[in-house]
KESE-237160 format. One record per residue (C-alpha): chain; x, y, z. Coordinates in nm, 4 decimals, always signed. Layout:
BEGIN
(A, (X, Y, Z))
...
***
This chain:
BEGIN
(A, (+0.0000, +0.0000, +0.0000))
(A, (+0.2519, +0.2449, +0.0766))
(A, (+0.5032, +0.1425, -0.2380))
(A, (+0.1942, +0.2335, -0.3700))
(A, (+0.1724, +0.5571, -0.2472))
(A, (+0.5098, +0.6291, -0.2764))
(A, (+0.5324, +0.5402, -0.6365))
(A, (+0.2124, +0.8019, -0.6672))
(A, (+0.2901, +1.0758, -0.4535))
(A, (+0.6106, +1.2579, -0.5771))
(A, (+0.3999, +1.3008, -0.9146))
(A, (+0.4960, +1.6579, -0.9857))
(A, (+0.5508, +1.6935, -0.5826))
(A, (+0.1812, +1.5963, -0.5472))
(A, (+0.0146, +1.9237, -0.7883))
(A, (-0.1315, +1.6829, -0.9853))
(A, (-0.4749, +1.7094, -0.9650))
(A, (-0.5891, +1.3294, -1.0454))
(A, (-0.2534, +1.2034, -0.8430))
(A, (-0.4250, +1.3331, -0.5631))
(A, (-0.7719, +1.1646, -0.6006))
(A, (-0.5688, +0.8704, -0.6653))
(A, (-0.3296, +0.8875, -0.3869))
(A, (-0.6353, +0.9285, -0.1395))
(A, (-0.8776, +0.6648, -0.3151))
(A, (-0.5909, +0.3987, -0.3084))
(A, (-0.5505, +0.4658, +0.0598))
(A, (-0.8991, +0.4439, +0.1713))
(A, (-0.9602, +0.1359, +0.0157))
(A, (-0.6333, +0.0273, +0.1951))
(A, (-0.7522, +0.0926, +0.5173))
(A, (-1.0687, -0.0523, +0.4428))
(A, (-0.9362, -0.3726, +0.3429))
(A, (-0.6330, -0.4037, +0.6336))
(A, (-0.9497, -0.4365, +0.8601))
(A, (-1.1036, -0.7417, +1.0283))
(A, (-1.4336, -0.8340, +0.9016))
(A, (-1.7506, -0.6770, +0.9854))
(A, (-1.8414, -0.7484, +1.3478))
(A, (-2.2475, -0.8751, +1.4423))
(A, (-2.4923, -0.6783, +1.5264))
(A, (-2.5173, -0.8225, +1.8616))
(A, (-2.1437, -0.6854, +1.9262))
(A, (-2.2628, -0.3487, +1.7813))
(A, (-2.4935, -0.3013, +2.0241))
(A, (-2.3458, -0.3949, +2.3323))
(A, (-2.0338, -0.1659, +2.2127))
(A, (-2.2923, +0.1205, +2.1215))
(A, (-2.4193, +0.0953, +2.5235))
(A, (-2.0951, +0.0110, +2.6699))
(A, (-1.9799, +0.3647, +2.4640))
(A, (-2.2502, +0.5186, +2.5611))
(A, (-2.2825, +0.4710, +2.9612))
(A, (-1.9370, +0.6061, +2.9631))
(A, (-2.0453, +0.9233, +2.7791))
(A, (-2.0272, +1.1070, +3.1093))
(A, (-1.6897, +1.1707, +3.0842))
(A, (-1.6886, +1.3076, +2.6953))
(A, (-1.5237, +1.6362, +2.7629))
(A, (-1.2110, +1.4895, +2.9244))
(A, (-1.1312, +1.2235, +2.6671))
(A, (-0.8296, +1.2443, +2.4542))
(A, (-0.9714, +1.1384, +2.1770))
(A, (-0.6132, +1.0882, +1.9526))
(A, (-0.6511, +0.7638, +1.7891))
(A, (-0.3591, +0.6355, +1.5793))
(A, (-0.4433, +0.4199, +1.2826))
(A, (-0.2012, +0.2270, +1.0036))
(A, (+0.0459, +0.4828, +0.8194))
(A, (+0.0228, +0.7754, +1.0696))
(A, (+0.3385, +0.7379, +1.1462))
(A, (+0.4413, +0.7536, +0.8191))
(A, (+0.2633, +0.9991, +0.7472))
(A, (+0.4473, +1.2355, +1.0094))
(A, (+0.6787, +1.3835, +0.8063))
(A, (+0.4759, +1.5028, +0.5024))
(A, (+0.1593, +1.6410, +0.8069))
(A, (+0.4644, +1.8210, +0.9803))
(A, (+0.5729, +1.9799, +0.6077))
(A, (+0.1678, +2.0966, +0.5293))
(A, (+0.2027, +2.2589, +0.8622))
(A, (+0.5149, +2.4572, +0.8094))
(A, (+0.3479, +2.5922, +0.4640))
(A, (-0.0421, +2.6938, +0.6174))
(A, (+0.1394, +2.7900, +0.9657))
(A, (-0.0728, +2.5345, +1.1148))
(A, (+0.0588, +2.3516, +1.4498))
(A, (+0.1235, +1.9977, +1.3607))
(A, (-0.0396, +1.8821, +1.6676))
(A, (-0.3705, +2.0503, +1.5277))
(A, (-0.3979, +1.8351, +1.1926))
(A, (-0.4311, +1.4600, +1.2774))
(A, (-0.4684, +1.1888, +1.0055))
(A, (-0.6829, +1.0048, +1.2896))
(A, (-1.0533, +0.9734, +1.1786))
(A, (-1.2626, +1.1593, +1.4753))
(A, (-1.4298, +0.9147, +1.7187))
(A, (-1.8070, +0.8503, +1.5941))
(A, (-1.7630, +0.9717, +1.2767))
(A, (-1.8171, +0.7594, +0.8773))
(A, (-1.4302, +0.7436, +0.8597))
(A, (-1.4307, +0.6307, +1.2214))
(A, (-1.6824, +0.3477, +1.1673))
(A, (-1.5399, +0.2317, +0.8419))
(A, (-1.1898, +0.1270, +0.9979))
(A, (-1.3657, -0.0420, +1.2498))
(A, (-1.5682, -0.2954, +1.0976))
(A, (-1.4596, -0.2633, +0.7522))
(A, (-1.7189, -0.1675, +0.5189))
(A, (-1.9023, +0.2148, +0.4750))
(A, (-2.2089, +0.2596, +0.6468))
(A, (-2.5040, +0.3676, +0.4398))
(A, (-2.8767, +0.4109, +0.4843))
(A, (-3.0184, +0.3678, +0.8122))
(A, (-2.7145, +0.2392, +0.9716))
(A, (-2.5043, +0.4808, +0.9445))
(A, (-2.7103, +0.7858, +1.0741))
(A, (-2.5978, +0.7092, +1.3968))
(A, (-2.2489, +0.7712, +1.2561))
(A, (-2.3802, +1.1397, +1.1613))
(A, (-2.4096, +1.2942, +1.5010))
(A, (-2.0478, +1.5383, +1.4980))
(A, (-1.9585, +1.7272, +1.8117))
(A, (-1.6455, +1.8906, +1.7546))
(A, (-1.4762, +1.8905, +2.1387))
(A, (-1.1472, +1.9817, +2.0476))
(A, (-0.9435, +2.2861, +1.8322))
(A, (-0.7889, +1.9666, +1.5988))
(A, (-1.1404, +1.9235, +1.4973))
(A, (-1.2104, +2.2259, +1.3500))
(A, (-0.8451, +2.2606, +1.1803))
(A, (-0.8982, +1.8821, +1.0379))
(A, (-1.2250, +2.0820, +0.9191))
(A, (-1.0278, +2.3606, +0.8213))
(A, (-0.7960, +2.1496, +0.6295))
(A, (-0.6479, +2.3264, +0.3162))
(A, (-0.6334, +1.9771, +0.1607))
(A, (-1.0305, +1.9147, +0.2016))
(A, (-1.1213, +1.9549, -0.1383))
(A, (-0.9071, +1.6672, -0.2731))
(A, (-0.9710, +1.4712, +0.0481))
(A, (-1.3553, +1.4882, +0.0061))
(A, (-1.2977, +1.4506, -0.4201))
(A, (-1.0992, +1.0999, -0.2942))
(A, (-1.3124, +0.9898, -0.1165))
(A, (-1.6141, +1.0344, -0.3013))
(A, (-1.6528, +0.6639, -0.4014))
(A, (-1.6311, +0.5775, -0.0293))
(A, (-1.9251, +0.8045, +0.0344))
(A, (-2.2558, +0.6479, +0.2247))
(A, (-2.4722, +0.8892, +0.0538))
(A, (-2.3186, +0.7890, -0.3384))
(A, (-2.3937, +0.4069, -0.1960))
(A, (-2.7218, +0.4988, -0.0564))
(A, (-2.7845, +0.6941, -0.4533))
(A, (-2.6579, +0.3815, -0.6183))
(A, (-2.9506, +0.2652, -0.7687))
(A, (-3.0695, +0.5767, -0.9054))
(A, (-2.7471, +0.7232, -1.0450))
(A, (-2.7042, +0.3579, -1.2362))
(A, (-3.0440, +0.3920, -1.4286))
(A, (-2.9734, +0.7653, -1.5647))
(A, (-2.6316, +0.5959, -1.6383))
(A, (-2.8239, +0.3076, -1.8059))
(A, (-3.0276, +0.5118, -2.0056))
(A, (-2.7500, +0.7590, -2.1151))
(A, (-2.5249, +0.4331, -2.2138))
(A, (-2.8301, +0.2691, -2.4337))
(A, (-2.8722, +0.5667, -2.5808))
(A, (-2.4745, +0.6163, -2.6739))
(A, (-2.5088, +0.2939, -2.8327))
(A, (-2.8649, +0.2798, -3.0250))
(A, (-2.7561, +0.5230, -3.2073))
(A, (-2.3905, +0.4623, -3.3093))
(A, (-2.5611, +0.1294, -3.4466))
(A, (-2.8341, +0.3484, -3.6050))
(A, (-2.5863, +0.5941, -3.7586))
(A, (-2.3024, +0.3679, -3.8468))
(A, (-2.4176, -0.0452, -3.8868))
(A, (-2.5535, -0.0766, -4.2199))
(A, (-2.8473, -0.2857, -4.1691))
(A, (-3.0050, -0.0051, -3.9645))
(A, (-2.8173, +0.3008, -4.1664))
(A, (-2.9516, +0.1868, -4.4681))
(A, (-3.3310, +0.2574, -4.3520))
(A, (-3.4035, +0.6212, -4.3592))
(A, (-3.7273, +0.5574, -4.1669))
(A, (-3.5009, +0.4024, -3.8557))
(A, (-3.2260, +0.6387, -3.9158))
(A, (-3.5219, +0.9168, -3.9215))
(A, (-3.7691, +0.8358, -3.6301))
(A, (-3.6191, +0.5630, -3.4454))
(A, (-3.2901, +0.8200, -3.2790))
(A, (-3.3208, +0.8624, -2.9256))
(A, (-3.2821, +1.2145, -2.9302))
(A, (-3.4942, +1.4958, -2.7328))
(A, (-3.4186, +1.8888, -2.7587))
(A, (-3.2318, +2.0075, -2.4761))
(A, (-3.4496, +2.3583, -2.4455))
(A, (-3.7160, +2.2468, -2.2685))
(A, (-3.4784, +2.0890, -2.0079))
(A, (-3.3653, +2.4458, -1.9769))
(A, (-3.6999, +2.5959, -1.9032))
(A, (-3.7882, +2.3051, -1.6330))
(A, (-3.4303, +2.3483, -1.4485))
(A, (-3.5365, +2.6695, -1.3324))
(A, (-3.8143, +2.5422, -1.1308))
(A, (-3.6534, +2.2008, -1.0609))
(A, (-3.4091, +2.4064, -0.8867))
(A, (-3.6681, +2.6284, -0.7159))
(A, (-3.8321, +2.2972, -0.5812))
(A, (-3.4828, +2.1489, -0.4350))
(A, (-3.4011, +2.4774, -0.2759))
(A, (-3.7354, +2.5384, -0.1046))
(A, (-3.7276, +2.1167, -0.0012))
(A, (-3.3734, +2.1600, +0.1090))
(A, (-3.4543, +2.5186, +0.3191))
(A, (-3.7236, +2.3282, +0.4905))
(A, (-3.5580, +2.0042, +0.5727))
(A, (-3.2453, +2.2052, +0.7339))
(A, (-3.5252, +2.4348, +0.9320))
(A, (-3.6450, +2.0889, +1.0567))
(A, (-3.3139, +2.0343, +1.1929))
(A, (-3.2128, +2.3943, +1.2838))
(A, (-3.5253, +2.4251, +1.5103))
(A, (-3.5018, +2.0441, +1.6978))
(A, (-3.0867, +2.1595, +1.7742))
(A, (-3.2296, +2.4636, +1.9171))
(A, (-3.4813, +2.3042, +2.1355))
(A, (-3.2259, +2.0521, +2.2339))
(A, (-3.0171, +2.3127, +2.3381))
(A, (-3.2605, +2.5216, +2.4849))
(A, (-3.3581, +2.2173, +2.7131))
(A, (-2.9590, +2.1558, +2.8048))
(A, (-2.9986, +2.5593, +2.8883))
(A, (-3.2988, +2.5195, +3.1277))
(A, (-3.1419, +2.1979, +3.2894))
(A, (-2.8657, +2.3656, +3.3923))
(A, (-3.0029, +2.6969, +3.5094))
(A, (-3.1908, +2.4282, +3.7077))
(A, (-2.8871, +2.3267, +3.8609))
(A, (-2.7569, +2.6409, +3.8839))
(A, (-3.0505, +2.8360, +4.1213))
(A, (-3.0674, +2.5108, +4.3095))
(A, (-2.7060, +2.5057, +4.4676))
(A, (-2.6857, +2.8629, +4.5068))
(A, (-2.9977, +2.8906, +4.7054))
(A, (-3.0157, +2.5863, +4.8822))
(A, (-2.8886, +2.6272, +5.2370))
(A, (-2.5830, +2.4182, +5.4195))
(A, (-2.6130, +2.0557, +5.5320))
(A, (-2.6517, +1.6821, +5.4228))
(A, (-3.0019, +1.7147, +5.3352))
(A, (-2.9762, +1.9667, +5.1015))
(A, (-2.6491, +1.7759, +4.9162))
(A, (-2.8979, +1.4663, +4.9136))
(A, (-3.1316, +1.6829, +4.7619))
(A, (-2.9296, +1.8467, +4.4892))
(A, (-2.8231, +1.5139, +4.4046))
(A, (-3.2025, +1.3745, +4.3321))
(A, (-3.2356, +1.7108, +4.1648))
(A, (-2.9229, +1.6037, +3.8729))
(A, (-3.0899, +1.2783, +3.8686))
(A, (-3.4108, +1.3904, +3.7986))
(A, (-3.2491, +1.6319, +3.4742))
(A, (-3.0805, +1.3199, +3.3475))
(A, (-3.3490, +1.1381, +3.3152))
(A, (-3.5244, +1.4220, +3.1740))
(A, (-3.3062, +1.4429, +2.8725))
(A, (-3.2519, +1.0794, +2.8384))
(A, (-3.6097, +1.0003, +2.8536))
(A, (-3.6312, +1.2348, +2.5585))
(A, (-3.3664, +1.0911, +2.3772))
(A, (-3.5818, +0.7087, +2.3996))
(A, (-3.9107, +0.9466, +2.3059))
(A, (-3.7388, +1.1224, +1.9667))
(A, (-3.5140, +0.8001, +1.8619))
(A, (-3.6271, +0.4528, +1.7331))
(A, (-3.7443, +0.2492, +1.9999))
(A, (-3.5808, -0.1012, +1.8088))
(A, (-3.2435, +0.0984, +1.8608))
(A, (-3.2758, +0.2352, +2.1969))
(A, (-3.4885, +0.0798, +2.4306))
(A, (-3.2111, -0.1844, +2.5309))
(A, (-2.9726, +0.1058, +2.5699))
(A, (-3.2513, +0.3080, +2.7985))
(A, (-3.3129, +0.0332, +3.0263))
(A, (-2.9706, -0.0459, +3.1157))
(A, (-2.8476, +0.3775, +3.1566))
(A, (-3.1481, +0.4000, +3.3466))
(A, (-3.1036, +0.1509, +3.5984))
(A, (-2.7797, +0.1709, +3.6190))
(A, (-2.8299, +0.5485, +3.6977))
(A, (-3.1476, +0.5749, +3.8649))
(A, (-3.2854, +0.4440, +4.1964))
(A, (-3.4975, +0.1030, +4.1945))
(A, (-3.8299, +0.2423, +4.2413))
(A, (-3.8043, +0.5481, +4.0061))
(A, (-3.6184, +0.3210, +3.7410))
(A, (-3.8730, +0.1160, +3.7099))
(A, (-4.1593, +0.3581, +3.6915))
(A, (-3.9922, +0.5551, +3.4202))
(A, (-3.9222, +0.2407, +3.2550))
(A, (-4.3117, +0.1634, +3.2702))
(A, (-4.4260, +0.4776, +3.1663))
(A, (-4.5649, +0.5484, +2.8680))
(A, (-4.5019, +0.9084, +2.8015))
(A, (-4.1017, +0.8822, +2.9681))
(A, (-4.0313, +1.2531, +2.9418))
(A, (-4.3853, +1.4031, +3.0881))
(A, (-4.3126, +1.1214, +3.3359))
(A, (-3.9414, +1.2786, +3.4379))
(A, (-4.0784, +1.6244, +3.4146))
(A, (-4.3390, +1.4692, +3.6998))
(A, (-4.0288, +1.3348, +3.8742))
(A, (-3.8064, +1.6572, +3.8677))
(A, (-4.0858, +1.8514, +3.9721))
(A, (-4.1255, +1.6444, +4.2849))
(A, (-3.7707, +1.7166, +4.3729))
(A, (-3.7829, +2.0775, +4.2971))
(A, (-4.0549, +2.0678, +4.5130))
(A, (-3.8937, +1.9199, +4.8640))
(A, (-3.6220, +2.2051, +4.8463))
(A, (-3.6132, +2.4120, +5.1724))
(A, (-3.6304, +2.7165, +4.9739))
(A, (-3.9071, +2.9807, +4.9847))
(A, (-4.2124, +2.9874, +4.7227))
(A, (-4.0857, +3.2793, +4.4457))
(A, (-3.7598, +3.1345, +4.4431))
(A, (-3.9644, +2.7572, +4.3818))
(A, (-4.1904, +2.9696, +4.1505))
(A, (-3.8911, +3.0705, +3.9751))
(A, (-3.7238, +2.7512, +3.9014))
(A, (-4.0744, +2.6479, +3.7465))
(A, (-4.0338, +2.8672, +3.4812))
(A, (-3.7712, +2.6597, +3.3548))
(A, (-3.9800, +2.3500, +3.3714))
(A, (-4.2388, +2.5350, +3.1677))
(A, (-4.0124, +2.6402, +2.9055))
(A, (-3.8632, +2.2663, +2.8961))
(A, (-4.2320, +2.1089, +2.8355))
(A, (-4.2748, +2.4207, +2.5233))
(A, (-3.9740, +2.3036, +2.3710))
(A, (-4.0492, +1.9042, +2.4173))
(A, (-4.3741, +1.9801, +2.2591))
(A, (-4.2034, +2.1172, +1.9895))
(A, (-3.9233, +1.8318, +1.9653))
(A, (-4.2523, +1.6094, +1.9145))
(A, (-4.4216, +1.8011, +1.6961))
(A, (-4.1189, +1.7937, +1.4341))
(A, (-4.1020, +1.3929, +1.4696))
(A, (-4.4528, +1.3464, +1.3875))
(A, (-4.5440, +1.5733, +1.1331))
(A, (-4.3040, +1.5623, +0.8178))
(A, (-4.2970, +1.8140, +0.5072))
(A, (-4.6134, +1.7544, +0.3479))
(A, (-4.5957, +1.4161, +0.1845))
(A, (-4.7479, +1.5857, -0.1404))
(A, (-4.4805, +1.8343, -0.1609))
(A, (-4.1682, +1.5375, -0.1618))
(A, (-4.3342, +1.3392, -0.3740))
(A, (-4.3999, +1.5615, -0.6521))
(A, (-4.0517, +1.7102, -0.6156))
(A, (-3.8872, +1.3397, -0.6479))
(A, (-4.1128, +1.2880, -0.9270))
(A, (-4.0256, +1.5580, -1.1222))
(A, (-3.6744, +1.4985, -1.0661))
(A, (-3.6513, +1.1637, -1.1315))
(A, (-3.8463, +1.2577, -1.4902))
(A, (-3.6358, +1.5131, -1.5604))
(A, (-3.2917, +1.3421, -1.5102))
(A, (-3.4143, +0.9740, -1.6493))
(A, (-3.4969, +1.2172, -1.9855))
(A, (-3.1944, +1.4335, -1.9575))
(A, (-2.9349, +1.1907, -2.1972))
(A, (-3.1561, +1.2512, -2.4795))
(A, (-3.1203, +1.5736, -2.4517))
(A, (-2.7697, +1.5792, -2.4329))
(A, (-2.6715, +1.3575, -2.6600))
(A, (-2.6345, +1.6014, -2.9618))
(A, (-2.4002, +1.8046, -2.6831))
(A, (-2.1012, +1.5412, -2.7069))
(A, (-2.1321, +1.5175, -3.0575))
(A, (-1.7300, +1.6186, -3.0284))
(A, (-1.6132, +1.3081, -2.8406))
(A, (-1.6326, +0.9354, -3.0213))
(A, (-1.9279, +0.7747, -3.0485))
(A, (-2.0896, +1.0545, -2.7841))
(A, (-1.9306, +0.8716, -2.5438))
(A, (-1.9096, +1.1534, -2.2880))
(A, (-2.2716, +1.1599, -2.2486))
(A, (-2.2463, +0.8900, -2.0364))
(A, (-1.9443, +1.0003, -1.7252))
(A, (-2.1062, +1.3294, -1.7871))
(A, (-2.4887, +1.1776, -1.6902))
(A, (-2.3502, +0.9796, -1.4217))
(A, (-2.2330, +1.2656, -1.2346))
(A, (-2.4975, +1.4930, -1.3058))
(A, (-2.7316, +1.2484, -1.1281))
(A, (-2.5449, +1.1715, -0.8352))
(A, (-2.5257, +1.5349, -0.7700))
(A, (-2.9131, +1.6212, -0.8321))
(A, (-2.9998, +1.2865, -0.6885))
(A, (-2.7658, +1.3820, -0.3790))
(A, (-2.9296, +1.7059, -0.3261))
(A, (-3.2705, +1.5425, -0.2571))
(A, (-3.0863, +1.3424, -0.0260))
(A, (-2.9529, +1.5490, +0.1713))
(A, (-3.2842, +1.7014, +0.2411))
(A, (-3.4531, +1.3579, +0.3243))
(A, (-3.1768, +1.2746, +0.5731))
(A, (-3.2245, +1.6655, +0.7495))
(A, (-3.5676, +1.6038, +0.7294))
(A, (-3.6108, +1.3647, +1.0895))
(A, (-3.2986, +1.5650, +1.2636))
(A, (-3.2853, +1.3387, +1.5931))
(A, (-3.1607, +1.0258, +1.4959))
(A, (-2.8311, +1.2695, +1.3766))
(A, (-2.8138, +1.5011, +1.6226))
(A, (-2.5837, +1.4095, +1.9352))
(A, (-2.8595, +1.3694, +2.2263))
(A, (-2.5865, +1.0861, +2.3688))
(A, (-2.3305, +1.4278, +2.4379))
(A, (-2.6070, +1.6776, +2.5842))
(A, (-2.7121, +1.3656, +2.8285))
(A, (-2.3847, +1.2979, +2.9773))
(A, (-2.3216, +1.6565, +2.9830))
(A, (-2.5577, +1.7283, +3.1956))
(A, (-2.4837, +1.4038, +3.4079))
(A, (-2.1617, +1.5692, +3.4575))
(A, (-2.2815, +1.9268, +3.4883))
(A, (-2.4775, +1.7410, +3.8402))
(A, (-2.1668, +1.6266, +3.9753))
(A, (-2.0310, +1.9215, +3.9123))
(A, (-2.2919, +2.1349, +4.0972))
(A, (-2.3227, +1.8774, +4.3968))
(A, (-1.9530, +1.9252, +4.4318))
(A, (-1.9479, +2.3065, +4.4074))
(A, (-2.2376, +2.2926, +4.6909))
(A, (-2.0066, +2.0776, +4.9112))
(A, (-1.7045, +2.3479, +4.8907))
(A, (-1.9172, +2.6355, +4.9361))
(A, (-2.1149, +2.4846, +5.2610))
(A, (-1.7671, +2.3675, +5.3940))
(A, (-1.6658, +2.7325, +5.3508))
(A, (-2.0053, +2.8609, +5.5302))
(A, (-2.0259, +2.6325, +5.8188))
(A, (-1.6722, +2.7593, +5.9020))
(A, (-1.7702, +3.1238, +5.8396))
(A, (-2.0536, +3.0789, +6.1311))
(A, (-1.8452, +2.8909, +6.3515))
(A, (-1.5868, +3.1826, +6.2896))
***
């Protein structure tokens, strides 16, 4: 793989546009096939809960994973830093933890479809991130690994019959226009070509485009608005937190207390995490973070409940409630609990009710028409090349990029399955350690102020 490499790379010292596709094509595939096979789903799971009980400690990870070739690979990262002024210890050739790249060196194949949503949720938690992001090398990186992608496997089908269609039509008509049997016949040669004009293609793209913007806009409002709300709830939860240990007085009561009180916002945001994501996916992940987390009796009542998050709402109330604390300042923290149930409302509002079913369909049918038609139109385009046989590469990437489009917006369109609900939950289990801990110090200090 490397002799490979080597043999590629100095090609022109690596300004060679199609070296570079080549160079990072050949080493995907590398990677991909220097892995074991593809594990069970059985072993998935138990490594997506194992992973995700210890979630509680996310922020404190190092999360620098070394794979085959880094080390190689030192050198010619250290030389890309000198010439963007980039710290070397800011680009890292590691994939980041949970992402596509991630999941493909681990069991060996690209994710796609369903499966690999779960591989979608990023959270950026350190500066490498966002210069790996940053990367002056992106666009060939992304160009390499293009064939790699989940969403050009997931647009397989599609892109193959426009590809089909374009590649019949390359050929009817060579044999039309060049094997004598068929030549011969004016009527054939006449009638028969499988040719269309191209302007009113022109006149449709204008709306077709229209129609993908306005299906994209809404699809990434979808997900804009439920990452608001998410965050919105994270925002409440702590402020939660926050009024509780400051006004809570001294004393082991009150630490018990605060403690129920973290609980109680866990579950909150876990139990909404089980309410917005499949249940086939997450119940066995709920039950087990749940009692694991939880007390017997309120485990198991959450567990039976059948609306989890109104239920934890009920629960955090309860323990809001038993403070020592006066009514406005209870009144107060109740405001919070008001704005979490708007925005839970709203969470479930977006995972029931899609874009109007009439709107995606017509838009996917009138794509699909447009692009199965589109060769014949521009066949008489690569009249320059042999045979027209252009039309076809050409077609085959138009497609996948139209085709990818409307993808993009039927992915945005349920946001909760990609966004990282695993991060905001043990970030606010920690946030309740933290608090409890803070409360400790500052009673500590208070109780020796009075005795002072």
């Amino acid at each position: 793989m490397h002799t490979v490499m080597k043999t590629i790379g100095p090609c022109r010292r690596r300004k060679c546009f199609f070296c570079l596709i080549i160079v990072h094509f050949i080493h995907g595939l590398g990677e991909a096939s220097s892995r074991s096979p593809s594990i069970s789903k059985n072993e998935r799971c138990q490594r997506l809960v194992s992973q995700q009980s210890n979630l509680a400690f996310v922020p404190q990870i190092d999360h620098r994973v070394f794979t085959p070739g880094c080390a190689e690979n030192f050198k010619r990262r250290g030389k890309r830093s000198e010439k963007y002024a980039i710290s070397s210890d800011s680009i890292s050739d590691a994939p980041r933890p949970g992402s596509l790249e991630a999941a493909r060196l681990e069991t060996g194949k690209v994710p796609y479809g369903e499966e690999s949503r779960q591989y979608r949720r990023t959270v950026f938690l350190r500066n490498a991130d966002w210069a790996r992001h940053r990367n002056p090398d992106r666009l060939f990186i992304n160009l390499g690994g293009i064939f790699l992608s989940g969403v050009a496997r997931q647009l397989a089908k599609g892109v193959l019959t426009v590809t089909s269609i374009a590649l019949t039509t390359v050929l009817w008509n060579g044999l039309l226009a060049k094997w004598e049997p068929l030549s011969s016949r004016s009527f054939l040669s006449k009638y028969c070509t499988m040719r269309l004009p191209a302007q009113p293609f022109s006149f449709c793209a204008s709306a077709l485009g229209l129609l993908l913007v306005f299906r994209t806009n809404s699809s990434y409002q979808r997900w804009l608005e439920a990452q608001n709300n998410i965050a919105r709830i994270s925002s409440q939860l702590r402020n939660i937190l926050r009024t509780s240990s400051t006004w809570l007085p001294s004393g082991q009561d009150s630490n018990r207390a605060l403690k129920d009180i973290g609980l109680a916002c866990w579950a909150v945001l876990r139990s909404l995490q089980n309410h917005l994501r499949s249940p086939e996916v997450e119940e066995a992940s709920f039950v087990v973070h749940v009692q694991k987390t939880l007390n017997s009796d309120m485990a198991e009542n959450l567990i039976r409940s059948k609306d989890r998050p109104f239920w934890a709402i009920q629960d955090l109330s309860a323990a809001i409630d038993k403070l020592p604390i006066d009514g406005a300042k209870r009144r107060e923290i109740d405001k919070s609990i008001v704005i979490i149930l708007d925005c839970i409302e709203s969470c479930t509002k977006t995972l029931r009710y899609p874009v109007p079913l009439v709107y995606s369909r017509h838009t996917t049918r009138f794509l699909s028409a447009w692009l199965l038609m589109l060769p014949l139109a521009m066949y008489d385009s690569f009249a320059s090349s042999w045979n027209n046989i252009l039309l076809v590469p050409a077609t085959a990437l138009i497609s996948f990029f139209f085709l990818g489009i409307d993808e993009l917006a039927i992915q945005l369109e349920e946001p909760f399955s990609i966004l990282p609900l695993e991060y905001c939950c043990a970030l606010t289990k920690q946030r309740a350690k933290q608090v409890v801990a803070w409360h400790e110090v500052n009673a500590g200090n208070g109780r020796d102020n009075d005795s002072a």
